[in-house]
C-alpha positions in Angstrom: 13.7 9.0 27.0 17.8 8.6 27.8 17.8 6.7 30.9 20.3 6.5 33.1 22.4 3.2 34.2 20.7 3.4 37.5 17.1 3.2 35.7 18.3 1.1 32.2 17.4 -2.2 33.6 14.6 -1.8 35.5 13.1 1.3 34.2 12.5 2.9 37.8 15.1 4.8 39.5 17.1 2.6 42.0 19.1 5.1 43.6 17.8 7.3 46.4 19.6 10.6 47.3 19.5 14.3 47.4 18.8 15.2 43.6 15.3 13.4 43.9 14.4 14.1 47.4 15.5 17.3 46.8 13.2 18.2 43.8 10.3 17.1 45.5 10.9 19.0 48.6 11.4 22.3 46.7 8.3 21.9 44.8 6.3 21.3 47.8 8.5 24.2 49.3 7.5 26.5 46.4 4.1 25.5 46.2 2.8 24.8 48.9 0.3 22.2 50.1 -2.9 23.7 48.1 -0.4 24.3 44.9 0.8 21.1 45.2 -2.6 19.6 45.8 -3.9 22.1 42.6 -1.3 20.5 40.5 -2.1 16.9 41.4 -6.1 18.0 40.6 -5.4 20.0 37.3 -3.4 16.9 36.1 -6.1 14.6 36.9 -8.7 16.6 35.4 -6.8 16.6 32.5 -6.4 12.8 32.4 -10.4 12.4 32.2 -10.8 15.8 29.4 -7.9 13.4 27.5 -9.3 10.1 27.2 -12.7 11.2 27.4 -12.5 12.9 24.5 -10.5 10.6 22.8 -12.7 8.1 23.8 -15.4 10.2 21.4 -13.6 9.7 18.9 -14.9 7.4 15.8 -13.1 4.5 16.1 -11.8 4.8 19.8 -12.9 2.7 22.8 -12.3 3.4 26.7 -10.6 0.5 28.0 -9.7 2.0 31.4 -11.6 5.6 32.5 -8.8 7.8 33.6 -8.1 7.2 37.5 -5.9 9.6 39.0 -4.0 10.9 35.8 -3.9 8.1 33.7 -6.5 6.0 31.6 -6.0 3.5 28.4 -7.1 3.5 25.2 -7.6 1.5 22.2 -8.6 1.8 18.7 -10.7 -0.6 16.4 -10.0 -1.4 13.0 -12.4 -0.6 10.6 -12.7 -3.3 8.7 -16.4 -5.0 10.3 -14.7 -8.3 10.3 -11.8 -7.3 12.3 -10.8 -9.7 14.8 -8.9 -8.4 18.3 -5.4 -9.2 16.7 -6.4 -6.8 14.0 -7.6 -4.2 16.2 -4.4 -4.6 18.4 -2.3 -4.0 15.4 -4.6 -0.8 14.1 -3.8 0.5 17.7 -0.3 -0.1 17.1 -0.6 1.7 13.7 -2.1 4.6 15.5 0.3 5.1 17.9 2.9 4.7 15.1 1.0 7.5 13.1 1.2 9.3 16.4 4.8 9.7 16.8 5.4 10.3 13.7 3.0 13.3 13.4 5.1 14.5 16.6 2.0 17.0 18.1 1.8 14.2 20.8 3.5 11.6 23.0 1.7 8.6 23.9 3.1 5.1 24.5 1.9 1.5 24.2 0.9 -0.8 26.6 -0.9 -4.2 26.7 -3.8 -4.1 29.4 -5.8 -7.8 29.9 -4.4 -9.1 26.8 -5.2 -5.9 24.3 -3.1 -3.5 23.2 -3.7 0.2 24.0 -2.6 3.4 24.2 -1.5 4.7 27.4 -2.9 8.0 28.7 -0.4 9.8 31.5 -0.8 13.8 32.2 2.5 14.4 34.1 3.4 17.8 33.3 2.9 21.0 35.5 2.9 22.9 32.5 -0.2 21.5 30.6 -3.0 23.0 29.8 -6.4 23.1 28.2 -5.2 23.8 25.4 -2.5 21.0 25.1 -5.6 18.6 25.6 -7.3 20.1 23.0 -4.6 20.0 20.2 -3.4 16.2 21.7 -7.4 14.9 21.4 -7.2 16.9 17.6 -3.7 15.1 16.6 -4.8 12.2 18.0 -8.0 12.6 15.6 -6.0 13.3 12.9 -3.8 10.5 12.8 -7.2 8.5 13.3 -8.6 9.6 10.0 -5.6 9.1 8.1 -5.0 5.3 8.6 -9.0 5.2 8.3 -9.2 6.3 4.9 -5.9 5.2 4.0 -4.5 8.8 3.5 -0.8 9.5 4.4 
């Protein structure tokens, strides 16, 4: 993400003004209250389909159920002797794999001492679908540093 001087620093935008103010009120102004409040719903709903289902996946563990639209996520090693370290850099691996595969964007995080993958459904435009094939890349990438396949 290219961030601008007002946001390099701190990673939130500083600055407050027209272009931002002015984004939001024409969404609500196109929207409406119910559109805006279906967006806001489909978004969520989408958060709990994504790490849900993630969260089914061999290998994955729920740290955080998603609230609103975002939820966290971590992944264990294999190996049965794994200790957390291990299983904090298998989650790295994964989200390594991840951006390299390219089908989906999520980012790291460190929750309570654990790494995890961040879950964040922030887009009007997704759909079901976009779940579906981020939950099957995510599986994917999964397998691959399971078995050692590349």
């Amino acid at each position: 993400m290219m961030m601008s001087p007002a946001t390099s620093s701190t990673g939130t935008r500083s600055g407050r003004g027209a272009p931002g103010g002015f984004a939001t009120y024409a969404a609500i102004r196109q929207l409406g209250r119910q559109g805006v409040a279906a967006l806001i719903d489909r978004c969520c709903r989408h958060a709990v389909a994504l790490v849900g289902g993630i969260g089914q996946l061999p290998g994955a563990q729920v740290l955080w159920p998603a609230q609103l639209n975002q939820g966290l996520v971590r992944f264990l090693d294999p190996n049965p002797t794994a200790s957390d370290e291990h299983h904090d850099r298998f989650t790295n691996a994964v989200l390594q794999e991840l951006l390299a595969d390219g089908e989906a964007f999520f980012m790291g995080t460190t929750w309570r001492g654990c790494r995890a993958m961040r879950v964040s459904v922030l887009n009007w435009q997704t759909a079901e679908t976009d779940v579906a094939r981020a939950i099957a890349a995510v599986s994917r990438c999964l397998v691959r540093l399971q078995t050692g396949r590349q």
